[in-house]
C-alpha positions in Angstrom: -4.2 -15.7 -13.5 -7.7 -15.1 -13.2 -9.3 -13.0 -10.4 -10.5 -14.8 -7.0 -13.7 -13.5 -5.1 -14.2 -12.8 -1.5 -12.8 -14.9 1.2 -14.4 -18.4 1.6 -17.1 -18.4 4.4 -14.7 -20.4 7.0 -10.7 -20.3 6.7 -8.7 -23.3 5.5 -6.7 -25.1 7.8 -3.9 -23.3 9.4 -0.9 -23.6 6.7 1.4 -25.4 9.0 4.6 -22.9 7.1 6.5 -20.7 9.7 5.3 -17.7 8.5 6.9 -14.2 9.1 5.8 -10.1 8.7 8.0 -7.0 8.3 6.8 -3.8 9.2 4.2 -2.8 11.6 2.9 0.7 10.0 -0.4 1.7 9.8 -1.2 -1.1 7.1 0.8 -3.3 8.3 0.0 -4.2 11.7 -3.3 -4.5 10.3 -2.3 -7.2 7.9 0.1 -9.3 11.0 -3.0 -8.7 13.6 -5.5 -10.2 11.1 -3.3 -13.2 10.3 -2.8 -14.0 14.0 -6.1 -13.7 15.0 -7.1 -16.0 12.1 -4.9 -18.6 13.3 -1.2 -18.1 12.3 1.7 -18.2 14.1 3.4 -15.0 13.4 7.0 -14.3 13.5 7.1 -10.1 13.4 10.4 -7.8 12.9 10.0 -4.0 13.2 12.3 -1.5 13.1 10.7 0.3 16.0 10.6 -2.5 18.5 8.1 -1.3 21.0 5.5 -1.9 18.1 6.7 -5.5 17.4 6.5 -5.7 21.2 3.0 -4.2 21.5 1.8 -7.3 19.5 3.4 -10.0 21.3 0.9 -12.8 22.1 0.7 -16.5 22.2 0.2 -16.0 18.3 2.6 -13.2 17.6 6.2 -13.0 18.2 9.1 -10.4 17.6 12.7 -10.6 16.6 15.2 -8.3 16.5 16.6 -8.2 13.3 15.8 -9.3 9.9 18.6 -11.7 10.0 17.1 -13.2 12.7 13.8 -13.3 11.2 15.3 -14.8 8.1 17.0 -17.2 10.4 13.3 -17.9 12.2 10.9 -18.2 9.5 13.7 -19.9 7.3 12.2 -22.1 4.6 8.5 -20.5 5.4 6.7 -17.5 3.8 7.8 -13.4 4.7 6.2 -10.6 4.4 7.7 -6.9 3.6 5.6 -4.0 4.1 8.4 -1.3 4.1 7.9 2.3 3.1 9.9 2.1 -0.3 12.2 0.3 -2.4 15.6 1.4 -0.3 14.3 0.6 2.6 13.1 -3.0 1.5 16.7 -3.4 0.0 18.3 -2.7 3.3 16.0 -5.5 5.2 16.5 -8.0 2.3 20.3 -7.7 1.7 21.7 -5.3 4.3 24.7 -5.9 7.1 21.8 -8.3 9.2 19.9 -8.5 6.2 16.8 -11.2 5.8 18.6 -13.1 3.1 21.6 -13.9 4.6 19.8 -16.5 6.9 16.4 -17.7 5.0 16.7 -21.1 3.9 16.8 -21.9 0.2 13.0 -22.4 -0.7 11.9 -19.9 1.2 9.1 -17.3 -0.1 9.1 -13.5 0.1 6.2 -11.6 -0.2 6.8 -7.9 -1.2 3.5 -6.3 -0.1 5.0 -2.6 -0.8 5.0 0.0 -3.9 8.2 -0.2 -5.5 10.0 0.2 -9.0 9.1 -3.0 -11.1 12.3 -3.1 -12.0 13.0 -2.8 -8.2 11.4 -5.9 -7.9 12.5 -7.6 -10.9 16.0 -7.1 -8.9 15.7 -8.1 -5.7 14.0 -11.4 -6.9 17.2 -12.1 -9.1 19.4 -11.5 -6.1 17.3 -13.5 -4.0 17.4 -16.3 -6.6 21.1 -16.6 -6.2 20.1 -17.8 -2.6 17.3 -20.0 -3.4 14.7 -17.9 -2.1 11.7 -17.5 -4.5 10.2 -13.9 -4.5 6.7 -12.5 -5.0 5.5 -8.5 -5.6 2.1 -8.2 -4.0 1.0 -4.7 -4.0 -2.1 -3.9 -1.8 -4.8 -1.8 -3.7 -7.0 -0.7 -0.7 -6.6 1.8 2.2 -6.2 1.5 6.4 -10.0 1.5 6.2 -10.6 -1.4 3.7 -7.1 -3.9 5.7 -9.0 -3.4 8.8 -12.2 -5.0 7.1 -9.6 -6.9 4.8 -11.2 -5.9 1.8 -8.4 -5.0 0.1 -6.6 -6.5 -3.3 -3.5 -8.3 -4.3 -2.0 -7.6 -7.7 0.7 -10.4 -8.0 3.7 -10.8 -10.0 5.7 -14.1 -9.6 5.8 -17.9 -10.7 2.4 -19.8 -10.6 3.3 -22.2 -7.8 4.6 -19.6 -5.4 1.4 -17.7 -5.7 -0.2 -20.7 -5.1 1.5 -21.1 -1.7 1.1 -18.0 -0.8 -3.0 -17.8 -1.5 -4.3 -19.1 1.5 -2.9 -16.5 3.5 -3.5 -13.4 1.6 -7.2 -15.0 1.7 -7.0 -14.4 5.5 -6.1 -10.9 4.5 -7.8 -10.1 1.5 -10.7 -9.8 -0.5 -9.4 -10.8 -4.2 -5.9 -11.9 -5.2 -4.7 -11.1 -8.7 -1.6 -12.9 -10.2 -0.8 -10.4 -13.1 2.3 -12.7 -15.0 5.9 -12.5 -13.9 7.7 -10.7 -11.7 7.0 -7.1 -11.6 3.4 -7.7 -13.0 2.3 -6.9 -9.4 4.2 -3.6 -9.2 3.4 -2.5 -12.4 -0.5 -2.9 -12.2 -0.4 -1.1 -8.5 1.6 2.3 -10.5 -1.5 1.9 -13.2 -4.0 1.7 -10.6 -2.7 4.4 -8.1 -2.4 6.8 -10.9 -5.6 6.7 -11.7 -6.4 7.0 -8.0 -4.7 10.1 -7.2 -5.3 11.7 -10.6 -9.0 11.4 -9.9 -8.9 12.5 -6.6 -6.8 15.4 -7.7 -9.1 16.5 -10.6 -12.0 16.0 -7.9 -10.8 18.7 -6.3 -10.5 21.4 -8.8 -14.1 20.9 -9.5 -15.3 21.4 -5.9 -13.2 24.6 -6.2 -15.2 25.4 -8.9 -18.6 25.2 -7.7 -17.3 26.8 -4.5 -16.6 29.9 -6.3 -19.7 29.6 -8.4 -21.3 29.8 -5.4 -23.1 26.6 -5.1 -23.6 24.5 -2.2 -20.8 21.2 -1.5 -23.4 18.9 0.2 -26.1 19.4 -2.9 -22.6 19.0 -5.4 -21.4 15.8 -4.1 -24.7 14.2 -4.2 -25.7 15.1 -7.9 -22.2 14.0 -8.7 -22.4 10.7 -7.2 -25.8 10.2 -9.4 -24.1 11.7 -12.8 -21.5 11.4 -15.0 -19.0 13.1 -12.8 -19.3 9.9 -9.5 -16.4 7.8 -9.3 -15.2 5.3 -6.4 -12.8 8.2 -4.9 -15.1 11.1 -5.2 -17.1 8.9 -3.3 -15.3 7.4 -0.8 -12.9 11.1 -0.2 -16.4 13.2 -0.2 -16.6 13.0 3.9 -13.1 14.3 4.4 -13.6 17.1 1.2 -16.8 17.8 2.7 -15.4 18.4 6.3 -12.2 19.6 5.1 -10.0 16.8 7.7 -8.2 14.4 6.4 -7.5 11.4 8.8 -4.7 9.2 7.1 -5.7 5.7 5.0 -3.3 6.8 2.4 -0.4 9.1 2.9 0.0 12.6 0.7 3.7 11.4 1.4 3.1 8.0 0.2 1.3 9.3 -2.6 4.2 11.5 -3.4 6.3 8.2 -3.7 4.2 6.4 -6.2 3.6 9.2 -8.5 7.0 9.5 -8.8 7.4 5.9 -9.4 5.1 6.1 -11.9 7.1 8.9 -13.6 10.0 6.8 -13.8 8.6 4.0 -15.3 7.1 5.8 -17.9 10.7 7.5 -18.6 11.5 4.6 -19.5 8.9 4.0 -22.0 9.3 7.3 -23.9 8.8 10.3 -21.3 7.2 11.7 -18.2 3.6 12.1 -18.7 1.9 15.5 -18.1 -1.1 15.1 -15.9 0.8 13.2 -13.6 3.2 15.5 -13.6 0.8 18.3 -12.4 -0.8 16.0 -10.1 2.4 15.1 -8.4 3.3 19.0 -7.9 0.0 18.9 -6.3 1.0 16.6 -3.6 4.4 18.2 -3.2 2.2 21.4 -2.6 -0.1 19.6 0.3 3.3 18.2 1.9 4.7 21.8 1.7 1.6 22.9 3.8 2.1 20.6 6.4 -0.2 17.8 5.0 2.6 14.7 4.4 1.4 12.6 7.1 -2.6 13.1 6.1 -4.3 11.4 3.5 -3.9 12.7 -0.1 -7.4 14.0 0.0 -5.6 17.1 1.3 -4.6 18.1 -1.8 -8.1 19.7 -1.4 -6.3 22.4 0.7 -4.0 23.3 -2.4 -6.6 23.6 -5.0 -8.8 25.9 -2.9 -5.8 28.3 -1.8 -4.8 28.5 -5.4 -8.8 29.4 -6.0 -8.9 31.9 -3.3 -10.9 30.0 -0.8 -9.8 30.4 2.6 -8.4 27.0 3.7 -9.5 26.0 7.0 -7.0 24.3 9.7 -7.0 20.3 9.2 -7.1 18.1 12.7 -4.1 16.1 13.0 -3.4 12.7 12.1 -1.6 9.9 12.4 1.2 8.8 10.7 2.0 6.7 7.3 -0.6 4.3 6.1 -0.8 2.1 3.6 -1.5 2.5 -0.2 -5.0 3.8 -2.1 
């Protein structure tokens, strides 16, 4: 369970494993490019086909459904990288669902932000199959897949995380196995809490020093070298600086989570306050127009609250993957 550096200097030997990948969003496609041009034969399903198509290659092919990708990969690893929890459900176990065809013994590899108890869920259902499950949350944006820097927390058994290693390696910078099922899940609400409640309290203190007057350039730098830096100041500073907010981790998305995170700690004894606020924060920014840009946008919100005039943000593309 403990942590694994960076990637060895030179891959291991191509897993000889049929090896599959659902959906091609922004994260995604990052994650089924990288582990073709490493080396592996990938089997891709999207629901948009001209994406799956867009791949095709001697190393990359698309199917139509997830039945039939259940049907291709069979006893070999999948991975799901599906917006949420219902829409995972409906690819695992709907009308041409994934599990009606995978073979007993085959591994699934849920790379998205769902419900632990989402997770603990679809496992036991896919246990009644014989098909072994894994929760494998990415912590890491667009940015940090395309450089595949980003982190694994795992939940699952010890010998499936095992098997699946040496390709997250191809993908990754660190893998984490957590404990059980769930582990995974849970650790990615922790983490992306912190994330966006950071970057949300980041921007009510640029609001503040704009209306005391002070200068944003000379502000980010003194923070970065004083009590105040964190990772996301940091890494959000260009896009709070310049006010555009080009997508590696979805307001929308963000929405998602935080309320995920609110449900699990329901469960634990009540919603907690902060996240609360910081979740209203992000329903603002969507209400604005800002769903599809990154969360940094939130930006927008606090300054319009403090009477800053909010400049026009560019455009950008659509969902990507999580903070």
């Amino acid at each position: 369970m403990n942590a694994v550096p960076g990637p060895p200097p030179e891959h291991p030997a191509t897993p000889e494993i049929a090896v599959g990948f659902a959906g091609l969003g922004a994260m995604g496609l990052l994650f089924a490019r990288n582990l073709a041009e490493s080396g592996v034969p990938v089997l891709v399903y999207n629901r948009t086909q001209s994406k799956a198509e867009a791949m095709a290659s001697a190393s990359v092919k698309w199917v139509a459904t997830p039945k039939d990708l259940g049907r291709a990969v069979s006893r070999g690893v999948t991975f799901v990288m599906l917006s949420d929890g219902p829409a995972t459900k409906s690819f695992l176990f709907g009308r041409s669902g994934y599990g009606r065809t995978a073979g007993p013994g085959a591994l699934l590899v849920n790379l998205a932000t769902v419900d632990p108890e989402e997770s603990r869920a679809f496992a036991a259902r896919l246990g009644e199959r014989g098909i072994h499950y894994l929760d494998a949350p990415v912590a890491g944006s667009v940015d940090l897949a395309a450089r595949k820097e980003v982190t694994f927390f795992v939940g699952g058994d010890e010998v499936d995380v095992a098997r699946v290693r040496p390709l997250l390696e191809r993908i990754g910078r660190r893998v984490d196995h957590l404990g059980p099922v769930g582990s995974g899940n849970a650790m990615k609400l922790v983490n992306n809490l912190l994330t966006i409640g950071n970057t949300a309290l980041a921007t009510e203190a640029i609001a503040l020093a704009q209306e005391l007057g002070l200068d944003l350039s000379r502000v980010l730098e003194l923070l970065h070298s004083g009590g105040g830096q964190s990772t996301m100041l940091d890494r959000k500073a260009p896009a709070f600086r310049e006010r555009r907010y080009a997508a590696q981790f979805t307001t929308a998305l963000a929405r998602k989570d935080l309320r995920l995170v609110e449900r699990a700690a329901a469960r634990g004894g009540g919603p907690l306050r902060m996240t609360r606020e910081a979740r209203k924060m992000l329903e603002a920014s969507m209400a604005q127009g800002h769903g599809s840009e990154d969360f940094s946008s939130v930006l927008e919100v606090t300054l319009t609250r403090g009477r800053v005039p909010a400049a026009k943000s560019a455009e950008s593309p659509g969902a990507a993957g999580p903070a």
